[in-house]
Short mmCIF file of the C-alpha atoms (twelve columns), coordinates in Angstrom:
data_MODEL
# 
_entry.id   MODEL 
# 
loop_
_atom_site.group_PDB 
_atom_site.id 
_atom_site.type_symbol 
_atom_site.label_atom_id 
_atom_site.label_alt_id 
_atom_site.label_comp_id 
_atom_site.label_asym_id 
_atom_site.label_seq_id 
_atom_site.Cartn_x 
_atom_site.Cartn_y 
_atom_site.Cartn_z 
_atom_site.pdbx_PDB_model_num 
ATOM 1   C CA . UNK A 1   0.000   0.000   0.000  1 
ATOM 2   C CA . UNK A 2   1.457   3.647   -0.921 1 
ATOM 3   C CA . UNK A 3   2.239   5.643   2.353  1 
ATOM 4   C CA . UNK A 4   0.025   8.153   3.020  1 
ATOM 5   C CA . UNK A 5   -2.962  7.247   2.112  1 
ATOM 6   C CA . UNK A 6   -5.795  5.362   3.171  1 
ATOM 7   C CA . UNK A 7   -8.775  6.302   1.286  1 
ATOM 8   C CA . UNK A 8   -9.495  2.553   -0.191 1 
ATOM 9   C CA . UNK A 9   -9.485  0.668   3.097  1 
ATOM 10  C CA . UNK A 10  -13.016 0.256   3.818  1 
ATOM 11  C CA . UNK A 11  -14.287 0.292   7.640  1 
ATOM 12  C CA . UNK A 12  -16.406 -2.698  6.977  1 
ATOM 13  C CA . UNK A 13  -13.275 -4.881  6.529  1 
ATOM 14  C CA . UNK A 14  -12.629 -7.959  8.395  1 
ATOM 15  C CA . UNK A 15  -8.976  -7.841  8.389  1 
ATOM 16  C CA . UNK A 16  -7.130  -5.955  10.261 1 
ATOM 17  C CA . UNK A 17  -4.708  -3.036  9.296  1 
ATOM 18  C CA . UNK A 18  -1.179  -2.865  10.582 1 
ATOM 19  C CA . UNK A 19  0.553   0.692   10.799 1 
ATOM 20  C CA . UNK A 20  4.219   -0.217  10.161 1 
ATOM 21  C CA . UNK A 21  6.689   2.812   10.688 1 
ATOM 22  C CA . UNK A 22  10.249  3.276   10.429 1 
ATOM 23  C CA . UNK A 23  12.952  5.623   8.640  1 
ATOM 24  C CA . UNK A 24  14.487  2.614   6.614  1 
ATOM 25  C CA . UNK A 25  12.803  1.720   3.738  1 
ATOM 26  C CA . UNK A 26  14.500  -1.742  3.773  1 
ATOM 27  C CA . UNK A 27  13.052  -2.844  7.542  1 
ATOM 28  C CA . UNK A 28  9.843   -1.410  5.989  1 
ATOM 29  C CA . UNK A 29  9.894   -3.324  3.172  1 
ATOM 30  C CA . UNK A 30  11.096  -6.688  5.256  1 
ATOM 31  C CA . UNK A 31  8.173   -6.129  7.693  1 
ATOM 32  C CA . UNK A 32  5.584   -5.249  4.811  1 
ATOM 33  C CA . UNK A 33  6.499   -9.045  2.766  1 
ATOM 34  C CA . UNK A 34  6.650   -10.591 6.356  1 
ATOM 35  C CA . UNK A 35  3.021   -9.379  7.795  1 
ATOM 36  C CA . UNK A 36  1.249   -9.217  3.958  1 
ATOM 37  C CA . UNK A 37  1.383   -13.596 3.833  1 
ATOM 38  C CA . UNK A 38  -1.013  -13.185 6.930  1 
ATOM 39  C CA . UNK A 39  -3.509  -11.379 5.189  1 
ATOM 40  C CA . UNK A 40  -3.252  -7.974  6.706  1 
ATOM 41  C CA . UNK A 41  -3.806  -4.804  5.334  1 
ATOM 42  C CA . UNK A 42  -0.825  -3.186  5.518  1 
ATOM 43  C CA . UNK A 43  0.136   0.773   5.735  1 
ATOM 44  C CA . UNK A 44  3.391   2.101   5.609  1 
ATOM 45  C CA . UNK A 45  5.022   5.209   7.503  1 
ATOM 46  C CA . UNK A 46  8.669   6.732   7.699  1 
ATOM 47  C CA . UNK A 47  8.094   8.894   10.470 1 
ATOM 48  C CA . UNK A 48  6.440   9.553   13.405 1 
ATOM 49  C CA . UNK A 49  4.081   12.117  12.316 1 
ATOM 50  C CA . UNK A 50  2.946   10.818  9.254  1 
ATOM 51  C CA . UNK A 51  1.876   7.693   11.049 1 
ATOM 52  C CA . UNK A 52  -0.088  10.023  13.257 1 
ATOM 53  C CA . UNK A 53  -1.787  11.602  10.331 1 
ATOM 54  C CA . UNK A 54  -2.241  7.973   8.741  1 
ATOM 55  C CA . UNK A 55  -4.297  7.017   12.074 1 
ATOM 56  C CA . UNK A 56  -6.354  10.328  12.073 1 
ATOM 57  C CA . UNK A 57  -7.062  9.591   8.068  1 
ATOM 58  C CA . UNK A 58  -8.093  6.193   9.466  1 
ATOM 59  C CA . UNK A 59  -10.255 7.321   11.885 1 
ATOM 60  C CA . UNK A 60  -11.844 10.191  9.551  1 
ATOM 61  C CA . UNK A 61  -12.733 7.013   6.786  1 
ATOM 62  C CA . UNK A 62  -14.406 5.204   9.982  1 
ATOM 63  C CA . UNK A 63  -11.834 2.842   10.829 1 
ATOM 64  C CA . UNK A 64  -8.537  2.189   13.024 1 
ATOM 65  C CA . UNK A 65  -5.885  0.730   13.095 1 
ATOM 66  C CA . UNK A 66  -5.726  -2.662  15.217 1 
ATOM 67  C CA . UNK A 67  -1.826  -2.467  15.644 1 
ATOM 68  C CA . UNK A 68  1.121   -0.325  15.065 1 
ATOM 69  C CA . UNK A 69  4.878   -1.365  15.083 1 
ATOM 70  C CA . UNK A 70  7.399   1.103   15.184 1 
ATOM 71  C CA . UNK A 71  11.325  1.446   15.277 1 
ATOM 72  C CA . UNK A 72  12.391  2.916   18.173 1 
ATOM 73  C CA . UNK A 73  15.028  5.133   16.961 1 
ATOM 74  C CA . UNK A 74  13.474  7.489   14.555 1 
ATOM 75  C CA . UNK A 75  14.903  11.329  13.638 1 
ATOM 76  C CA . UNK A 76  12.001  13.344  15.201 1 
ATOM 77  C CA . UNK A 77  10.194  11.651  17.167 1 
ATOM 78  C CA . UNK A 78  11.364  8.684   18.346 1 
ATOM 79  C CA . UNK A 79  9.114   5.165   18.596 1 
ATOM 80  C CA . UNK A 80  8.299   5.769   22.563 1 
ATOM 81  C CA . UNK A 81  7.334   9.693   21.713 1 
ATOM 82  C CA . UNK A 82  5.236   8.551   18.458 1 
ATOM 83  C CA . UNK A 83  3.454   5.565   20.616 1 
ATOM 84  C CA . UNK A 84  2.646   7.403   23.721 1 
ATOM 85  C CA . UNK A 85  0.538   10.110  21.322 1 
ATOM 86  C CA . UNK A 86  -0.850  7.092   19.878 1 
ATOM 87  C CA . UNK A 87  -2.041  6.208   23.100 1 
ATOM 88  C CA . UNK A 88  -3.531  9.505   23.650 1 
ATOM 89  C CA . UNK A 89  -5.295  9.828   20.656 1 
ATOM 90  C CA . UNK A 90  -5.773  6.372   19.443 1 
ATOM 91  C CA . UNK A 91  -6.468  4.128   22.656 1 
ATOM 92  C CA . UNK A 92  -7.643  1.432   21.155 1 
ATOM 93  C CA . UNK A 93  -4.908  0.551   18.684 1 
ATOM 94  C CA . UNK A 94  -2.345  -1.605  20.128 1 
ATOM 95  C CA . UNK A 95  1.360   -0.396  20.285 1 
ATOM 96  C CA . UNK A 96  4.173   -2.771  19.812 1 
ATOM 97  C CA . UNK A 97  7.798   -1.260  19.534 1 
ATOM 98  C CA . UNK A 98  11.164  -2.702  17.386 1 
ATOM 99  C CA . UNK A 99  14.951  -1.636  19.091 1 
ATOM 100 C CA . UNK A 100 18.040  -2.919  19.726 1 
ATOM 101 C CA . UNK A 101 18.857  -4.209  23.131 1 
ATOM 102 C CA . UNK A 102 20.513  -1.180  23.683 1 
ATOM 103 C CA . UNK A 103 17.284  0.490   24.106 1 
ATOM 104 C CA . UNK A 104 16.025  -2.032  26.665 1 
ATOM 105 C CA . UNK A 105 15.663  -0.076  29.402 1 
ATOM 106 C CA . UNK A 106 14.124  3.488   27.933 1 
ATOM 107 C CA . UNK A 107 11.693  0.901   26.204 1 
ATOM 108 C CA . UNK A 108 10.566  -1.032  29.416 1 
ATOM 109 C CA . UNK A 109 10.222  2.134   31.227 1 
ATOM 110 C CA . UNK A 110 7.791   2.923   28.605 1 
ATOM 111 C CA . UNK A 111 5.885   -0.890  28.938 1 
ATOM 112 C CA . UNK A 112 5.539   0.004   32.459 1 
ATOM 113 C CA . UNK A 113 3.930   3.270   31.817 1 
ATOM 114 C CA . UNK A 114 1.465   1.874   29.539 1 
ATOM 115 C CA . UNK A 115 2.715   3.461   26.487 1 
ATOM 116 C CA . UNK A 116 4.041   0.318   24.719 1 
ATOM 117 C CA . UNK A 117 2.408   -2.909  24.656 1 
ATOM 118 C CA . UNK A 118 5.424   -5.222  23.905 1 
ATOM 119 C CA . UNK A 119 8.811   -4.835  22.395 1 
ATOM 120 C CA . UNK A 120 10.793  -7.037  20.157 1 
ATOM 121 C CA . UNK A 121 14.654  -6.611  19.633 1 
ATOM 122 C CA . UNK A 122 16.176  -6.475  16.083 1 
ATOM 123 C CA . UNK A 123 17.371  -8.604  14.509 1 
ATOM 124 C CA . UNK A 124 13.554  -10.154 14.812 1 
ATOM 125 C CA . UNK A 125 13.080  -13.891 14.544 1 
ATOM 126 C CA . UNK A 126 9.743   -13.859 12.238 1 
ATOM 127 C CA . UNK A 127 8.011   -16.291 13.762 1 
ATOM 128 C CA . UNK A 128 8.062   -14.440 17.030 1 
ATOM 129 C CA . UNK A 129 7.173   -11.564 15.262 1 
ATOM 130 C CA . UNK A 130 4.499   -12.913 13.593 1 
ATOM 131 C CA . UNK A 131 3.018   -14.240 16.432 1 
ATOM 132 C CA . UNK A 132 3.386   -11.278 18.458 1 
ATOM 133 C CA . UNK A 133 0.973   -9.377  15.610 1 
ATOM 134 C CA . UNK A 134 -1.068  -12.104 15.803 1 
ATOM 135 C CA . UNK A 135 -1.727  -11.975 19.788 1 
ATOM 136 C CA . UNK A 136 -1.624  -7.987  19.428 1 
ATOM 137 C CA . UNK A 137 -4.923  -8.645  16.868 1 
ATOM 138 C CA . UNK A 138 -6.203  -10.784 19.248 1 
ATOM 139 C CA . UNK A 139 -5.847  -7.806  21.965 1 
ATOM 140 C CA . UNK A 140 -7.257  -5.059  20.008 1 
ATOM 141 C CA . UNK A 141 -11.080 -7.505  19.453 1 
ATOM 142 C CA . UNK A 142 -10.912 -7.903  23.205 1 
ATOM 143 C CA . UNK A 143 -11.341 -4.443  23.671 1 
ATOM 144 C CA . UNK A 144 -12.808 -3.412  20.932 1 
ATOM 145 C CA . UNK A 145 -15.571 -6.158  22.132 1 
ATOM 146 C CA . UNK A 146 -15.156 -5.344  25.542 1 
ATOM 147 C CA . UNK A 147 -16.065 -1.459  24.550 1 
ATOM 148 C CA . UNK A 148 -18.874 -2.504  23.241 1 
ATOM 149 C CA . UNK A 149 -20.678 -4.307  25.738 1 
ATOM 150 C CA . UNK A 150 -19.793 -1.313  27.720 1 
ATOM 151 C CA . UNK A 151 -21.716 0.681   25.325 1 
ATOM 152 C CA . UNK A 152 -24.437 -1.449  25.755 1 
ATOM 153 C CA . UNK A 153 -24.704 -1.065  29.230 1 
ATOM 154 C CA . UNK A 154 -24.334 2.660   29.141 1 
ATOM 155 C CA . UNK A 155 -27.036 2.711   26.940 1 
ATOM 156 C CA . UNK A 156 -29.049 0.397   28.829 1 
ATOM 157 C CA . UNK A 157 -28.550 2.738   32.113 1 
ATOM 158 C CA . UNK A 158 -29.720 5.774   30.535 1 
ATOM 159 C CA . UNK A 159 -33.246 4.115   29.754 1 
ATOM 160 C CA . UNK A 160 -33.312 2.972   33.778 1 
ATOM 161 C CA . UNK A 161 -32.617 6.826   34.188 1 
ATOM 162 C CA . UNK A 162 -34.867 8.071   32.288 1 
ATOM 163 C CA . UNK A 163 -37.810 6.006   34.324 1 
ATOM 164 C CA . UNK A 164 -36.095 6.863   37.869 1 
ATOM 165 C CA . UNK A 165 -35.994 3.349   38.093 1 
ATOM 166 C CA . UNK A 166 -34.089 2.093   41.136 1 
ATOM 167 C CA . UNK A 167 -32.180 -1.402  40.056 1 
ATOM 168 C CA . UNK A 168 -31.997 -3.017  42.840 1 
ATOM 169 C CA . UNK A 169 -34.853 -4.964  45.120 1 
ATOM 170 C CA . UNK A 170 -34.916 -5.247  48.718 1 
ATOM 171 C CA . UNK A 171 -32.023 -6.792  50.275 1 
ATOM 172 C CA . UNK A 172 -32.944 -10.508 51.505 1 
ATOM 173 C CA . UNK A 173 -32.224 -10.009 55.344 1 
ATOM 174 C CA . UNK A 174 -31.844 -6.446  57.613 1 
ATOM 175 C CA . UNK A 175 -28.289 -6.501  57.550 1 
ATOM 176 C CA . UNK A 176 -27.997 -5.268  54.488 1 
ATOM 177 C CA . UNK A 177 -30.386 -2.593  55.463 1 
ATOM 178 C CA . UNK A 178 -28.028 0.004   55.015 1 
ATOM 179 C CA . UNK A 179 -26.757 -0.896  51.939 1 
ATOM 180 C CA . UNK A 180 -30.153 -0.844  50.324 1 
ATOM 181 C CA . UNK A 181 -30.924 2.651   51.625 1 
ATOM 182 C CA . UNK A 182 -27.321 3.728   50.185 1 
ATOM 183 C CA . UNK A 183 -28.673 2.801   46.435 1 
ATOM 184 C CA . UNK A 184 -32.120 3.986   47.041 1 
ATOM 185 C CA . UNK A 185 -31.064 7.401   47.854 1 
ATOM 186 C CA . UNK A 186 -28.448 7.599   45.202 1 
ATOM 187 C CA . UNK A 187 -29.007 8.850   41.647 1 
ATOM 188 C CA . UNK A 188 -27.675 6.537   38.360 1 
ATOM 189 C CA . UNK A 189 -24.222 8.603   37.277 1 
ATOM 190 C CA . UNK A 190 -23.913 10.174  34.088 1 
ATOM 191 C CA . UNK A 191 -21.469 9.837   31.507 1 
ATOM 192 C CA . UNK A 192 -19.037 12.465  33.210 1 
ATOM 193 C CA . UNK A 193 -18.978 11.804  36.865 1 
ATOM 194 C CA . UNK A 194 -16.711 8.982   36.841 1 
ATOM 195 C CA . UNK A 195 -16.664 8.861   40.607 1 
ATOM 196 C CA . UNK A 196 -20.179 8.423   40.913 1 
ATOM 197 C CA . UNK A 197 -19.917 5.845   38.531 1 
ATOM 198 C CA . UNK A 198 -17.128 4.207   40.309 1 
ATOM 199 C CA . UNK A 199 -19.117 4.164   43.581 1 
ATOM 200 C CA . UNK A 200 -22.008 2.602   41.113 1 
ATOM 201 C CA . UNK A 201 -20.277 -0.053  39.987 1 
ATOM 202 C CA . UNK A 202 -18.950 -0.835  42.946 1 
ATOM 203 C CA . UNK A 203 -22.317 -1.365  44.703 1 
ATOM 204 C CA . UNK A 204 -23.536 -3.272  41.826 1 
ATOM 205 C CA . UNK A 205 -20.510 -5.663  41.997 1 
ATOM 206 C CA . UNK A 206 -21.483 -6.172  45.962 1 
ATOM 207 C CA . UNK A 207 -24.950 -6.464  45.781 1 
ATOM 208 C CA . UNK A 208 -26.452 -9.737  47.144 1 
ATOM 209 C CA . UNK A 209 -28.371 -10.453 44.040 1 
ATOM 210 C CA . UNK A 210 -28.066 -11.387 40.714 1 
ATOM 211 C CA . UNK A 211 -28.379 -8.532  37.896 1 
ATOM 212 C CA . UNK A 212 -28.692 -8.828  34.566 1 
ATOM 213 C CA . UNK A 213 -29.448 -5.982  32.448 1 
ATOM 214 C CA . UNK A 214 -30.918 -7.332  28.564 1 
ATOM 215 C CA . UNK A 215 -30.908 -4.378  26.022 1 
ATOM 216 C CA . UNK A 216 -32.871 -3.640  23.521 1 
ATOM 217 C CA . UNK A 217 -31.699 -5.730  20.914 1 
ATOM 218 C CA . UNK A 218 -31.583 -9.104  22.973 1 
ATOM 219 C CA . UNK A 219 -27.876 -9.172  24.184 1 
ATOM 220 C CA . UNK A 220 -26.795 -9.351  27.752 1 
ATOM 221 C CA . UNK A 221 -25.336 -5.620  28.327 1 
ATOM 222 C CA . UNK A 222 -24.281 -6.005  32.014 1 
ATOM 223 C CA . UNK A 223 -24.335 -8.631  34.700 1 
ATOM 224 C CA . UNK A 224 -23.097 -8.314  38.549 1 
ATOM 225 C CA . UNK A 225 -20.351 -10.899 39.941 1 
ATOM 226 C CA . UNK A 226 -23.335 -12.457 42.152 1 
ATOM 227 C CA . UNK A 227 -24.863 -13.968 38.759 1 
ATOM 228 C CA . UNK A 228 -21.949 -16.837 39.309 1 
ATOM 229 C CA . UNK A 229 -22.771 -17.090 42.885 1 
ATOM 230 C CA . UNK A 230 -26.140 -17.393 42.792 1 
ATOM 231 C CA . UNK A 231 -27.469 -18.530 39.165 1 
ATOM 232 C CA . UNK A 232 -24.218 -20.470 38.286 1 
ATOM 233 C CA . UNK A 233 -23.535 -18.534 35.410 1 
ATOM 234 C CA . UNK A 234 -20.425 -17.253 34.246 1 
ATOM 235 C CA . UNK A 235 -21.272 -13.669 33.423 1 
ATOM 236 C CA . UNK A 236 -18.039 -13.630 31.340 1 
ATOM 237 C CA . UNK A 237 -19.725 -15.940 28.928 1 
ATOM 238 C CA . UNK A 238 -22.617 -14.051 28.179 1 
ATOM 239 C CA . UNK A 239 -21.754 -10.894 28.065 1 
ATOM 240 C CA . UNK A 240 -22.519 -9.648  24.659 1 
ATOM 241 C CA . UNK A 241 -24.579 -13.028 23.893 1 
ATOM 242 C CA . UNK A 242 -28.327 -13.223 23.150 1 
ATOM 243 C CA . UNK A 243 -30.565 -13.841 26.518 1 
ATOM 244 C CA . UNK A 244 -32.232 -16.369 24.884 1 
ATOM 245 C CA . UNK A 245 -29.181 -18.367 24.470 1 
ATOM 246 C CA . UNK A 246 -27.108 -17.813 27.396 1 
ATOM 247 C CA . UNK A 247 -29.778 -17.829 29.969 1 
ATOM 248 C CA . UNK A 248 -31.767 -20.623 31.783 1 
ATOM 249 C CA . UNK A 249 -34.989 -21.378 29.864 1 
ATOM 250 C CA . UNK A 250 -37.391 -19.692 33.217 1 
ATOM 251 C CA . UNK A 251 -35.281 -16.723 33.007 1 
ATOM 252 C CA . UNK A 252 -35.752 -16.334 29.216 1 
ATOM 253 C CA . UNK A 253 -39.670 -16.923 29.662 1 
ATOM 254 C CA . UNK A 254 -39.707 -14.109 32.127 1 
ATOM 255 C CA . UNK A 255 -37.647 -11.694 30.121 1 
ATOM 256 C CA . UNK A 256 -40.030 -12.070 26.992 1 
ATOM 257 C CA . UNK A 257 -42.786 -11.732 29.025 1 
ATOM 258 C CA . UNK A 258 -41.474 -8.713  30.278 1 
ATOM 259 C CA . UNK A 259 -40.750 -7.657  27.032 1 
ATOM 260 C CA . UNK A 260 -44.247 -7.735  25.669 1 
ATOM 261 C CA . UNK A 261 -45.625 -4.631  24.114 1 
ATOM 262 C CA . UNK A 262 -48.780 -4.591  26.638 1 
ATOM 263 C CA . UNK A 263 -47.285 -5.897  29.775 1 
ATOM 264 C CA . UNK A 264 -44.952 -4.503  32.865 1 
ATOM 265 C CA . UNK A 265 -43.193 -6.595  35.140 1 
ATOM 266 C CA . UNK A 266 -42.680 -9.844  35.627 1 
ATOM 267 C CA . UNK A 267 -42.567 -11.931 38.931 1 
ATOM 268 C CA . UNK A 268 -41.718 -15.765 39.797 1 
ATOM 269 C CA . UNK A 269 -40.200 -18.041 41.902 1 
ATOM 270 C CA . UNK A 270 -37.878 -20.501 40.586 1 
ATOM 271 C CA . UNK A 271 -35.713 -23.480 41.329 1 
ATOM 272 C CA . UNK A 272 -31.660 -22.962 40.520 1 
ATOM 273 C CA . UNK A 273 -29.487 -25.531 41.813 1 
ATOM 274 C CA . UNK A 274 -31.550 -26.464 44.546 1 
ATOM 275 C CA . UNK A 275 -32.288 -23.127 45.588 1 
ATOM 276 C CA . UNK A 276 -35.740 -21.406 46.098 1 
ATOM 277 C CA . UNK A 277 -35.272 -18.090 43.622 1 
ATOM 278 C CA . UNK A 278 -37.019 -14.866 43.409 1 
ATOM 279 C CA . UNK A 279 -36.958 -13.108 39.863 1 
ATOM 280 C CA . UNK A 280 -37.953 -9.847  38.605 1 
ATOM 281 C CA . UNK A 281 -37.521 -8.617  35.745 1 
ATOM 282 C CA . UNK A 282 -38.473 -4.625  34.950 1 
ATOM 283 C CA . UNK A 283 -38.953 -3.239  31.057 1 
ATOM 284 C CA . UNK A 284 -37.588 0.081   30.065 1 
ATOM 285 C CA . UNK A 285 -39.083 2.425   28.273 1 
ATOM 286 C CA . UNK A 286 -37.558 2.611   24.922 1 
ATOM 287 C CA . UNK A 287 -36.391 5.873   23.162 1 
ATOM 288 C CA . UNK A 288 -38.490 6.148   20.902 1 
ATOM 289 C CA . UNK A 289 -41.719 4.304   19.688 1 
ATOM 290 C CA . UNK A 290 -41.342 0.619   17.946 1 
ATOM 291 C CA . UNK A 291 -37.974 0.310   19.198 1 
ATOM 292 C CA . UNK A 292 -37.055 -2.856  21.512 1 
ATOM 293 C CA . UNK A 293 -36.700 -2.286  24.705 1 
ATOM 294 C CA . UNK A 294 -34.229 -3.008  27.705 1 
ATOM 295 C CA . UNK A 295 -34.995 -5.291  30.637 1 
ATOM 296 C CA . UNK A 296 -33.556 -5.494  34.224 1 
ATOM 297 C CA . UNK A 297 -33.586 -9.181  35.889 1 
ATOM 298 C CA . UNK A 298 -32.763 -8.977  39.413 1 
ATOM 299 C CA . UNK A 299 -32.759 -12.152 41.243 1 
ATOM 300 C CA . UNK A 300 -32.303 -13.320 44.937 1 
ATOM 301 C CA . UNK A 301 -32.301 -16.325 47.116 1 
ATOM 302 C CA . UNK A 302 -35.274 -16.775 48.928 1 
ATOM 303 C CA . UNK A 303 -34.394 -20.121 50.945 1 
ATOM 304 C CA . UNK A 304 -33.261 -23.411 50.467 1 
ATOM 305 C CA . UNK A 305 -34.975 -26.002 48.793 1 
ATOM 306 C CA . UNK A 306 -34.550 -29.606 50.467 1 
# 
């Protein structure tokens, strides 16, 4: 691909694009034949700022760049300069940095600021290289996935907050009393009061009962560590799955009953691993009208079943 341009990668691409940058045409060129067998679009840079206006073209067409290798030693800006902006301004590309051993220990001060996700020493062995792109892909659809869900639950929050609607039911016994006042008398954080929202999802995490939160479109958007504890499911795994699928078949009956276009919420008891189970799940209201809309499931032990 020519440097400096990027106007025929498409966004809806399944491959992923590598930035490669570095001042010698000939370690560009090695890299380039190297990487292109593995089916990745390739772009080319020979400095530091141009590979920072490659990204921004990028992101301007709709798309990003999963990874970015760079030489360390650069005129300019150097590979640690170039990678920490890259960081800044392009969080979710993943930054992987080429040096001599010389270099070592400027470039793991950078790893252990963040700035660089792994180095590899010239002369490279390819099939450590290789491998290295490969696991760096395999970082960047972690978060970009992982960004996602999290979009999903922001987006499911802002219906609960535009209802009032508290989250959370009564806690099973008085000693959690004061908890349960704490969240009642607390507001749902916006977007910018990352405290707030840090205090949030720390209550969520240590609530005694199982949340699930189902947006509009069917996926699981959010689900508290107690889900494990108490249903037996590893919110891990369905994060970012369909409820139908992921969830136990009297969960999924109450959810699309909840769901229904002429009905509110819905209350059972069931029986999970031997336990007695209280579920309710809440609808949201949607946006706007005809569009799906999100569901709550909140779930607690009500005693033992023998």
């Amino acid at each position: 691909m020519n440097r400096g341009t990027v106007e025929h990668l498409l966004p809806a691409t399944q491959r992923h694009t590598i930035v490669l940058v570095d001042d010698e045409q000939n370690i560009i060129n090695s890299l380039q034949r190297l990487l292109r067998r593995e089916g990745y679009q390739i772009v080319t840079s020979t400095s530091g700022q141009q590979a920072l206006d490659l990204l921004d073209q990028l992101a301007k067409h709709g798309g990003s760049a999963s990874v970015i290798v760079s030489d360390f030693r650069m005129p300019g800006m150097d590979g640690v300069k170039l990678l920490s902006l890259v960081r800044e301004q392009f969080p979710e590309t993943v930054r992987i940095i080429l040096s001599g051993y010389a270099d070592a220990e400027t470039v793991q001060s950078a790893i252990n600021e963040g700035q660089v996700y792994k180095f590899i020493a010239k002369p490279w062995d390819d099939d450590e290289l290789k491998e290295l792109v490969r696991s760096s892909t395999k970082q960047f659809e972690t978060i970009a996935n992982a960004r996602t869900v999290l979009g999903r639950a922001s987006a499911l929050q802002k219906e609960a907050e535009r209802v009032g609607l508290t989250l959370f039911p009564s806690p099973p016994n008085e000693e959690d009393g004061e908890l349960d006042q704490s969240i009642s008398s607390s507001e749902p954080p916006s977007e910018n009061d990352n405290s707030t929202f840090s205090v949030w999802q720390q209550v969520v995490s240590n609530l005694p009962a199982a949340v699930i939160g189902v947006d509009r479109d069917g996926l699981v958007a959010m689900a508290n560590p107690y889900v494990q504890r108490l249903l037996g499911i590893d919110r891990r795994t369905i994060l970012g799955s369909s409820f139908s699928d992921s969830l136990p078949s009297q969960l999924v009956d109450l959810v699309r009953e909840a769901a229904g276009a002429d009905s509110g919420r819905s209350m059972a008891r069931v029986i999970v691993h031997g336990r007695s189970v209280k579920v309710e799940c809440v609808p949201l209201t949607p946006a706007r009208k005809h569009e799906g809309r999100g569901i709550i499931l909140v779930a607690f032990a009500v005693d033992d079943v023998t």
